[in-house]
Wavefront OBJ file of the C-alpha trace (Angstrom):
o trace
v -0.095 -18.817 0.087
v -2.450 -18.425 -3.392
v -3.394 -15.132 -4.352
v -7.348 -16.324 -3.991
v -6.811 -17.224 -0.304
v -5.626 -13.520 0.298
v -8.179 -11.925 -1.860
v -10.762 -14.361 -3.002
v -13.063 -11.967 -4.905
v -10.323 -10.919 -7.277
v -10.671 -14.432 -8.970
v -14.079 -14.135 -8.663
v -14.176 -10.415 -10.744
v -15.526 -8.076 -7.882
v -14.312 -4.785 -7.601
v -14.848 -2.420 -5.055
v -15.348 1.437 -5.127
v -14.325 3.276 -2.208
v -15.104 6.543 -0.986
v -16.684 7.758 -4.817
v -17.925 10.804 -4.593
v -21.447 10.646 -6.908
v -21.990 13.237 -9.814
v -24.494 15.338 -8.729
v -27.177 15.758 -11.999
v -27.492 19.352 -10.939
v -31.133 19.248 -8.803
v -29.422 18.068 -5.468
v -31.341 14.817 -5.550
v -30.257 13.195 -7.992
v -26.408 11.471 -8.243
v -24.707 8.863 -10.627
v -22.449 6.305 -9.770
v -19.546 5.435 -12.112
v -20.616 1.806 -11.540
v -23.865 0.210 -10.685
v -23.680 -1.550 -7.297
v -23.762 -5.053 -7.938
v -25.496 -6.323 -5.362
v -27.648 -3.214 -4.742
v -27.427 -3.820 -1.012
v -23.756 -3.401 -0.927
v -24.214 0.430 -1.556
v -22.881 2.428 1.809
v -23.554 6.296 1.233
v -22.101 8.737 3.918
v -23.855 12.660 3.525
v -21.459 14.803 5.726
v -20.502 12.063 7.969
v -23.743 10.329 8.516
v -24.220 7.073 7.243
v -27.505 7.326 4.991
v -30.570 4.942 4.970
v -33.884 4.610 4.188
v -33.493 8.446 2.355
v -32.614 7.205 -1.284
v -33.635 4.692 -3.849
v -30.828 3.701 -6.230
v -31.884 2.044 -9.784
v -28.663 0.351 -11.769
v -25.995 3.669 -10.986
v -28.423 6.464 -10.204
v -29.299 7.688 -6.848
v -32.205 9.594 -5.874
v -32.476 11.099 -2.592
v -36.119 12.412 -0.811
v -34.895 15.366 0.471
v -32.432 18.289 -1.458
v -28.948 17.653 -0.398
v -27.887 21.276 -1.816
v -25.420 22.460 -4.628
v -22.180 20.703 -3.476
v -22.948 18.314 -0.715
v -20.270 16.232 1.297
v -21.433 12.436 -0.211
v -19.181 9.528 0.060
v -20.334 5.816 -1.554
v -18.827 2.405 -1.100
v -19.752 -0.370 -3.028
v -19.358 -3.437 -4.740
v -19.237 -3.757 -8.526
l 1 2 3 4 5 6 7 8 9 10 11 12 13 14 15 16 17 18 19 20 21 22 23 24 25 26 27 28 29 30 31 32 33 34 35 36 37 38 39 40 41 42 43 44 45 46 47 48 49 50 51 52 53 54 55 56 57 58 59 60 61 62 63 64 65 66 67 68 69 70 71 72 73 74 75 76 77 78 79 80 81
């Protein structure tokens, strides 16, 4: 068996990032990324064990959330790059 019928999207150049923990910019809204998520849709944040929707706009590797998560909040993100 080919290594592209095991994991096709390694000869295609996707990577993955998997349970990143953001950088918080230091106002508990706003995060970076290490990568931008490539698509955008394939970002998957969890804040303290609660999958997150609909409360952030990301633009390229930035997040910014609507409400104040705090100084050292429990965020998780999975994503494609």
């Amino acid at each position: 068996m080919s290594a592209f019928a095991i994991r096709p999207w390694a000869a295609m150049g996707v990577q993955f990032a998997d349970a990143e923990m953001p950088q918080s910019m230091g106002d508990g809204v706003t995060f970076k990324l290490v990568h931008s998520p490539v698509p955008p849709s394939s970002l998957v944040l969890f804040y303290n064990g609660l999958e997150q929707s609909g409360s952030y706009t990301l633009t390229g590797n930035v997040i910014v959330f609507e409400d104040d998560l705090g100084d050292d909040p429990d965020l998780l993100a999975w994503y494609r790059f």
